[in-house]
Structure formats: C-alpha cells, structure tokens
Backbone bond lengths (Angstrom), bond angles and torsions (degrees), N, CA, C in turn:
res aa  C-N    CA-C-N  psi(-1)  N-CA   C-N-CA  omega(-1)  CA-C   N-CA-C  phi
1 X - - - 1.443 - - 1.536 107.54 -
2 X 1.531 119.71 132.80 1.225 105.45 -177.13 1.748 109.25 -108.37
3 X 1.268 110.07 -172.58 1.956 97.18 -168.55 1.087 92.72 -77.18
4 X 1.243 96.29 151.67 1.812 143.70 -172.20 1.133 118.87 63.41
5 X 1.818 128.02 17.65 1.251 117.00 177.45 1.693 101.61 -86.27
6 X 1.088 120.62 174.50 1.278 147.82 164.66 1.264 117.72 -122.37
7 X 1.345 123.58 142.33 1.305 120.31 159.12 1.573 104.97 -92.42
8 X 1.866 85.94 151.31 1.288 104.14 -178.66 2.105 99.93 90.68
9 X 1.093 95.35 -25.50 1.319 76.28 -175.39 1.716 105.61 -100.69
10 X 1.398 113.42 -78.24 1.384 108.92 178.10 1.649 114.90 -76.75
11 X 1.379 126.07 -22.37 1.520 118.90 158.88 1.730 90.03 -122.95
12 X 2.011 86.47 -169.90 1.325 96.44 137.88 1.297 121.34 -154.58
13 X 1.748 103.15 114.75 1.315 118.78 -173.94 1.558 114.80 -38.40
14 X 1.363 128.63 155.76 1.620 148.93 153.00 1.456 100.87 -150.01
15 X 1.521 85.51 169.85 1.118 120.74 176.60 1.474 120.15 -60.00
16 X 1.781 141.58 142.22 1.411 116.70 160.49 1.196 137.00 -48.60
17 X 1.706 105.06 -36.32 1.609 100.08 162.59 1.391 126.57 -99.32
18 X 1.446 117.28 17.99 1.376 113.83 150.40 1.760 111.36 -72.51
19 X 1.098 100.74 -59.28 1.720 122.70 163.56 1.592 93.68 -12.82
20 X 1.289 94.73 -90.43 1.851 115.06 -168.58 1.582 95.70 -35.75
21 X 1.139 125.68 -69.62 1.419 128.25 178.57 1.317 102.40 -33.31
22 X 0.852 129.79 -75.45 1.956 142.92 -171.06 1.662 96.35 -37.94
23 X 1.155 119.48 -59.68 1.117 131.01 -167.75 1.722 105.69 -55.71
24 X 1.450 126.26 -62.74 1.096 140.07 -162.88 1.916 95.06 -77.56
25 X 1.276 124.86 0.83 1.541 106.51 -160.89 1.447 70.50 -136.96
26 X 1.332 145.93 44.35 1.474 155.52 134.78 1.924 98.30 55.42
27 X 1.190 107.96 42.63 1.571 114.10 151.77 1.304 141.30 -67.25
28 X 1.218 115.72 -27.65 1.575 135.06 159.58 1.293 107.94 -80.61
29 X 1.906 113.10 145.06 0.835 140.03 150.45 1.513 113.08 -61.13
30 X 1.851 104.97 -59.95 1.295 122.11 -174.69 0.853 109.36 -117.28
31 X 1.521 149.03 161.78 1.230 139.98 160.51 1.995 108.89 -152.41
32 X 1.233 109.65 155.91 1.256 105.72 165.45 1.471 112.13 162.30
33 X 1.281 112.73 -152.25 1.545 112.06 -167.81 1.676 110.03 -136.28
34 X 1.604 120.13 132.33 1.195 113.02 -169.04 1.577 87.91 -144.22
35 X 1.920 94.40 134.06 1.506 89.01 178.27 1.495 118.15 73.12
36 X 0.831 161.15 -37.39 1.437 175.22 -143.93 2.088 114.94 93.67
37 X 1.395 121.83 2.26 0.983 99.94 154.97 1.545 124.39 -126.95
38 X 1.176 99.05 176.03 1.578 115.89 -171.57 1.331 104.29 -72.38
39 X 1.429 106.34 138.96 1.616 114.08 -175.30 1.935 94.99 -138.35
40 X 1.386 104.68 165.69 0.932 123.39 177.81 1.791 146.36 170.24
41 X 1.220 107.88 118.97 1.695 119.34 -160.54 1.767 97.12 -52.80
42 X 1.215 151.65 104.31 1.363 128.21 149.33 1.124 127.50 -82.61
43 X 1.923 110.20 130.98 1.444 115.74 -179.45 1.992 110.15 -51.49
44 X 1.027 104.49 -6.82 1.924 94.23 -176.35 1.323 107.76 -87.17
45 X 1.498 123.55 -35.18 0.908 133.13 -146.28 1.706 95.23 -88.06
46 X 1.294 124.33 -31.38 1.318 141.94 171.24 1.750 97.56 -57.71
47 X 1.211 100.41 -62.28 1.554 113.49 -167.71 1.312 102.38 -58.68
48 X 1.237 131.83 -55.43 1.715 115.79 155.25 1.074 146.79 -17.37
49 X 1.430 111.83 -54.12 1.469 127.95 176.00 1.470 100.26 -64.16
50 X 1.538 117.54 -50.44 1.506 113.06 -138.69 1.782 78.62 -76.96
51 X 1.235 129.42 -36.42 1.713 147.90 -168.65 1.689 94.30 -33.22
52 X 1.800 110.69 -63.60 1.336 130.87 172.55 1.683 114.14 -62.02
53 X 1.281 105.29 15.06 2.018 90.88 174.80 1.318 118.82 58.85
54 X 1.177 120.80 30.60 1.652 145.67 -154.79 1.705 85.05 -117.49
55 X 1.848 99.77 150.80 1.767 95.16 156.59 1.697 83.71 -112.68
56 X 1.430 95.31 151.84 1.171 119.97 162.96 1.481 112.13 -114.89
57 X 1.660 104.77 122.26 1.726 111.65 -174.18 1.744 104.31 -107.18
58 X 1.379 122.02 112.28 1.437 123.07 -171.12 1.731 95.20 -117.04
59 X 1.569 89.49 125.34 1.923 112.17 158.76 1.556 102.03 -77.45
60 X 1.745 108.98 116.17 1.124 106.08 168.36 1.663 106.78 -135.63
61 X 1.472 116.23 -172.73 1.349 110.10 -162.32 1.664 79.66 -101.05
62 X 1.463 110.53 172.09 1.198 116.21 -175.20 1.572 104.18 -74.03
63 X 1.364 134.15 -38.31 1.155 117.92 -169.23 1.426 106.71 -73.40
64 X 1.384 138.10 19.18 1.283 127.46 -160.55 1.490 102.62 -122.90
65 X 1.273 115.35 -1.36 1.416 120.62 -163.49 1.896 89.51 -89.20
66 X 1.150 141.87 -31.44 1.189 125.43 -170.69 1.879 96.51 -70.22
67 X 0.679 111.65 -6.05 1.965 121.49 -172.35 1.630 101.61 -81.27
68 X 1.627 107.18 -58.27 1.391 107.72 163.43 1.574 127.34 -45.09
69 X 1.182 128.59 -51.96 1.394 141.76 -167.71 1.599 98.78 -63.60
70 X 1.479 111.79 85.09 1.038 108.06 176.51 1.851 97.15 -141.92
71 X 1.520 101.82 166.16 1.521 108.61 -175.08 1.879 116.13 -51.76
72 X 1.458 78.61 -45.05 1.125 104.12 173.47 2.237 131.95 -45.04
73 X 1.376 70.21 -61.13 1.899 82.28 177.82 1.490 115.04 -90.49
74 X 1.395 101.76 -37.51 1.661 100.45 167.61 1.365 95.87 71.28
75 X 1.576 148.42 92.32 1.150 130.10 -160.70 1.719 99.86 -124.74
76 X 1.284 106.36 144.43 1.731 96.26 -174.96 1.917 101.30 -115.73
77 X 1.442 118.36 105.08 1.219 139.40 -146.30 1.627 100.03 -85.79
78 X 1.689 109.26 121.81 1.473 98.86 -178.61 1.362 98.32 -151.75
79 X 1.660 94.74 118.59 1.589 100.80 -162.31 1.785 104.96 -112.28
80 X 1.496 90.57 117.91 1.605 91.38 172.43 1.126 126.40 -96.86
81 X 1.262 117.21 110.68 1.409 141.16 -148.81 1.767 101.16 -98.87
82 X 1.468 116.33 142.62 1.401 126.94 -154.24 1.867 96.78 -91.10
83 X 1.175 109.31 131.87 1.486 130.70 163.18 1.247 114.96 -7.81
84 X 1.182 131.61 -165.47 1.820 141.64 135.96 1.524 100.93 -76.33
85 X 1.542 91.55 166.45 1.825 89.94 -174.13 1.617 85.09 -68.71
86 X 1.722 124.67 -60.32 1.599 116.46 -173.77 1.730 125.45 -18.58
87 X 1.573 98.93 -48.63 1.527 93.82 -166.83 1.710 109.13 -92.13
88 X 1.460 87.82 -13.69 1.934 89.37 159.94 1.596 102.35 -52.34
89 X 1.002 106.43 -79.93 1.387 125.00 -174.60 1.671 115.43 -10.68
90 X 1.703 93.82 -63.96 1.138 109.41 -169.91 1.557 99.69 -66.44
91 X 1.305 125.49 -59.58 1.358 116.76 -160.41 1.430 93.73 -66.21
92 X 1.346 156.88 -26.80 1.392 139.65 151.03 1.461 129.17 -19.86
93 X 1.745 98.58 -58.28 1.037 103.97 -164.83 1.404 103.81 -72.08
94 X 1.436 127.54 -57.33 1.567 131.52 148.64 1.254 124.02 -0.58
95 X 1.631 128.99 -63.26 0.864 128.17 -147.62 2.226 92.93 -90.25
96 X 1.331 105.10 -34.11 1.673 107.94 158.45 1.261 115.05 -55.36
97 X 1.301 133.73 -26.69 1.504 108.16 177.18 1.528 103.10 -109.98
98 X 1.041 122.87 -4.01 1.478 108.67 162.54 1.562 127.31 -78.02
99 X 1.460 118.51 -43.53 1.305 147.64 -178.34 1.769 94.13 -76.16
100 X 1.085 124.67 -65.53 0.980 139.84 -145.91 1.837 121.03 64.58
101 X 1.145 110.87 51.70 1.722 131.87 -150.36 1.500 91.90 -88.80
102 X 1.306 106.91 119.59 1.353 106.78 159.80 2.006 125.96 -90.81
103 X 1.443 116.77 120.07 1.018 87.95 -170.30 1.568 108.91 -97.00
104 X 1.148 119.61 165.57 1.672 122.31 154.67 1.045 124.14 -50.41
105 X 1.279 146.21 -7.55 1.366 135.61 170.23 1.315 96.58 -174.69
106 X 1.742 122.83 107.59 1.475 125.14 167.07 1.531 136.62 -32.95
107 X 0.904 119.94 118.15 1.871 119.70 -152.95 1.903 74.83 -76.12
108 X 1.544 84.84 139.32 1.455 106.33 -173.46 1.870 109.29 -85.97
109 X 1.165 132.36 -168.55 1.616 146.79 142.48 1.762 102.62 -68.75
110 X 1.123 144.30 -39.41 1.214 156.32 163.70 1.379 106.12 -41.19
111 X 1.653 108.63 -65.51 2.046 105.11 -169.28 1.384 104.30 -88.77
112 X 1.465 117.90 -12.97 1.862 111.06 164.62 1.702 108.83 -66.62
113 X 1.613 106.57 -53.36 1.908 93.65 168.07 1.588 124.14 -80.15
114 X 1.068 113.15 18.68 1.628 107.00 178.29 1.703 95.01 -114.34
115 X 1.078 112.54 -30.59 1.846 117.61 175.37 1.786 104.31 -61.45
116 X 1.641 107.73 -52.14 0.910 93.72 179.02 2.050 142.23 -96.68
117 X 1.331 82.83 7.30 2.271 123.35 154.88 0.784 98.36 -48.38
118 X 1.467 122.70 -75.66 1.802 154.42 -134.32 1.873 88.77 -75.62
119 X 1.530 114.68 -74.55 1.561 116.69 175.28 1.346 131.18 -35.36
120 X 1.292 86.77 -40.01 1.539 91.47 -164.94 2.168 90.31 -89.72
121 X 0.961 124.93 -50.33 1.552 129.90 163.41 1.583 93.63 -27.60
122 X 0.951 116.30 -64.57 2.421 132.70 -145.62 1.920 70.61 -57.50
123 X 1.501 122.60 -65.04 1.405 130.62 -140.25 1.769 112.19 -71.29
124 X 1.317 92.37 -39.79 1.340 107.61 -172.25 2.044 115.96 -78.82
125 X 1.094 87.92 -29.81 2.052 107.77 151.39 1.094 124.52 -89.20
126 X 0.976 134.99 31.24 1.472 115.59 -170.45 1.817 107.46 176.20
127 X 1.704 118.18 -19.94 1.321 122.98 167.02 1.555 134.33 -47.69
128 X 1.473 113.35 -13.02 1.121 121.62 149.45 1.536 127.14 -69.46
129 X 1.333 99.29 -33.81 1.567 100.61 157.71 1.157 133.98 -63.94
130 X 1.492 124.53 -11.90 1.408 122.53 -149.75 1.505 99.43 -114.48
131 X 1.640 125.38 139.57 1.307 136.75 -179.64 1.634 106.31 -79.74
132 X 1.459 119.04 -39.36 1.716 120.20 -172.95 1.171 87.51 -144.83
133 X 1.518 102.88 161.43 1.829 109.78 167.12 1.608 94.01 -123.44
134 X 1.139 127.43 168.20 1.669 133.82 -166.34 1.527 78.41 -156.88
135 X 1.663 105.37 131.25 1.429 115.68 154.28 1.957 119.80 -96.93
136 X 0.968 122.36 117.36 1.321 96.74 -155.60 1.746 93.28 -116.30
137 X 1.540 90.17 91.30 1.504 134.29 169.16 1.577 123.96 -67.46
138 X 1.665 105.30 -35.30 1.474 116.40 177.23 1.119 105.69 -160.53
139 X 1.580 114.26 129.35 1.955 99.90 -151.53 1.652 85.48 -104.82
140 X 1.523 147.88 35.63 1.206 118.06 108.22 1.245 132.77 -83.45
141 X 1.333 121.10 -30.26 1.456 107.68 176.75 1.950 118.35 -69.32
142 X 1.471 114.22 -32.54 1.131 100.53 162.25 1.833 132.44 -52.58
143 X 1.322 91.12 -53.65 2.405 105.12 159.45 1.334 93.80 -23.66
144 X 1.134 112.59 -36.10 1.747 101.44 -153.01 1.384 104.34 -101.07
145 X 1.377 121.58 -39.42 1.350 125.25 156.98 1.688 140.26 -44.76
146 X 1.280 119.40 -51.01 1.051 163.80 145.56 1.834 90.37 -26.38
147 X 1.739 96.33 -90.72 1.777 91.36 172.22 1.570 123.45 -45.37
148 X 1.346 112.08 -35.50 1.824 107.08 173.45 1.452 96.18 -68.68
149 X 1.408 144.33 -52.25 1.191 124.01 -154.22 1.865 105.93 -76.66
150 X 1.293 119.26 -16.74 1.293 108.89 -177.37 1.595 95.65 -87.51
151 X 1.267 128.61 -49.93 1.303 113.20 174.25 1.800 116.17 -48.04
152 X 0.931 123.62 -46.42 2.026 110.30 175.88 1.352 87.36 -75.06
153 X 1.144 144.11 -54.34 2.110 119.30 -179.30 1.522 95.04 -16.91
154 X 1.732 110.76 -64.25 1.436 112.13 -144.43 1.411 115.98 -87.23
155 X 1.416 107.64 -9.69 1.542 105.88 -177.48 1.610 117.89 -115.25
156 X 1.749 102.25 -2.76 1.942 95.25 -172.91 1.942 78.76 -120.52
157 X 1.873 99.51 155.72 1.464 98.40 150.93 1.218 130.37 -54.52
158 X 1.617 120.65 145.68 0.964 128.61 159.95 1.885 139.74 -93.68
159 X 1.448 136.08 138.30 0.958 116.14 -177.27 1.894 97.34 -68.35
160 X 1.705 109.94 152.06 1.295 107.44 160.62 1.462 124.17 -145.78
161 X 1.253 161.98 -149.28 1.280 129.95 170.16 1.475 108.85 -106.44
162 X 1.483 104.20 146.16 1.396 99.74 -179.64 1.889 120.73 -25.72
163 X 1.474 103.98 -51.19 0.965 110.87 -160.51 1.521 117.14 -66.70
164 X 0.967 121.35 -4.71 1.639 121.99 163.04 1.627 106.89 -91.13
165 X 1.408 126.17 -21.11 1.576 95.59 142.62 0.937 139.51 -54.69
166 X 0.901 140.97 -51.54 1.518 146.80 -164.65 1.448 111.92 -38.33
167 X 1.162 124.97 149.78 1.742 119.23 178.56 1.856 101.15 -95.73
168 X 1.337 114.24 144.30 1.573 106.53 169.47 1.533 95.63 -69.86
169 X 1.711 80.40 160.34 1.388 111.45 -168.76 1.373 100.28 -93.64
C-alpha cells in the first residue's frame, strides 16, 4: 500500500494467499502482476456496485472481456480503438506544444505501428464481443462520444444473449 491509500477505497488490499485463493476459486475477471505487485479486477466487487444501481466502468485487457460476459454482470462492451498512425502522430505532436509535456522516452515510428497492429489485432479477435467501437481520433470529441454512447447503453434496449435471460435454476 503506498501513502494515502486506503483500503476499500482506492484498492482492496489482501493477503498473497488470500490473492492465490481468489485466483484459483475463479474470482477475477482479470488478474495479474504489475511492478512487482499483484493486482486484480473482482467479479464481487463489480457485482456490488451494479447491486447499488451504480454503473461500474472496468479497464480490462481484451482477452478478459469473454470473463465479463456473464448473466450475471451483463457487460455493455466499448472498445476504443487506436487512431491512424498519422493522426497519432499529429495529436502527439499537438498535445507537445500545447502541454509542453516532456516525455521519458520519445514515442518512436515502431510504438505508432505496433499501437496501431495491436488495435486492429484487439478488434479483429474479439469484435464480436464488442457492443460500440469509438475511434479515439480527438480525445475531446471522443469524452463526448464515449459519454453519448454510455448514455443510449442506459436509456434504449439492448440486444443480449438469450442466455442471460434465463432465471437460475
């Protein structure tokens, strides 16, 4: 825990072998290790929020979203999909003379075509999964997009699969 976190508030700390337990009794959506510690999405903790009439918005890796799609969470899938390498570029260069942001290591010709590999890879696996796609071309007009698409999530029906009708047995 580093200063000023709380548990319960910005995570919530356990133990490694509570962790390990969690892990092996398929509680995570996501799980893994960053930095040297253990991190991890829990399906309850989701189920809470949504419990309270709350939306809960989760960053997950693409392979983790078939984990979400459950009766249970009902997940409404919105994948923001990476620019052209050009307008990468541009909004780079943009965002240096506005900010005047120095970064730690100059984004290369290399991580503009592997960003945009990686997207088009995330889309082409996994687009059956996905409820909207967002190109995020200009990250205010996407903010704003993004917010229209979660507002119609929340206000028109959605198609979903039979199988989250069903009542448990």
């Amino acid at each position: 825990m580093r200063a000023g976190e709380q548990t319960g508030r910005e995570y919530h700390f356990v133990t490694k072998e509570l962790f390990e337990y969690m892990v092996c009794n398929h509680r995570f959506v996501e799980y893994g290790e960053f930095k040297g510690h253990l991190y991890g999405i829990n399906s309850d903790a989701i189920e809470e929020v949504l419990k309270r009439g709350r939306l809960c918005i989760v960053d997950v890796e693409a392979h983790s979203i078939q984990l979400l799609r459950t009766r249970k969470l009902k997940p409404y899938v919105i994948f923001i999909k990476a620019p052209s390498p050009e307008r990468l570029r541009q909004t780079r260069r943009d965002a240096r003379i506005i900010t005047n942001y120095a970064i730690n290591r100059p984004i290369t010709e290399e991580d503009f075509t592997e960003l945009e590999e990686s997207s088009w890879l995330i889309e082409a696996k996994y687009k059956h999964l996905f409820d909207s796609v967002l190109v995020n071309d200009d990250l205010q007009d996407s903010c704003i997009q993004l917010c229209s698409i979660i507002q119609q999530a929340q206000d028109e029906p959605q198609w979903i699969p039979v199988s989250w009708c069903r009542t448990e047995e």
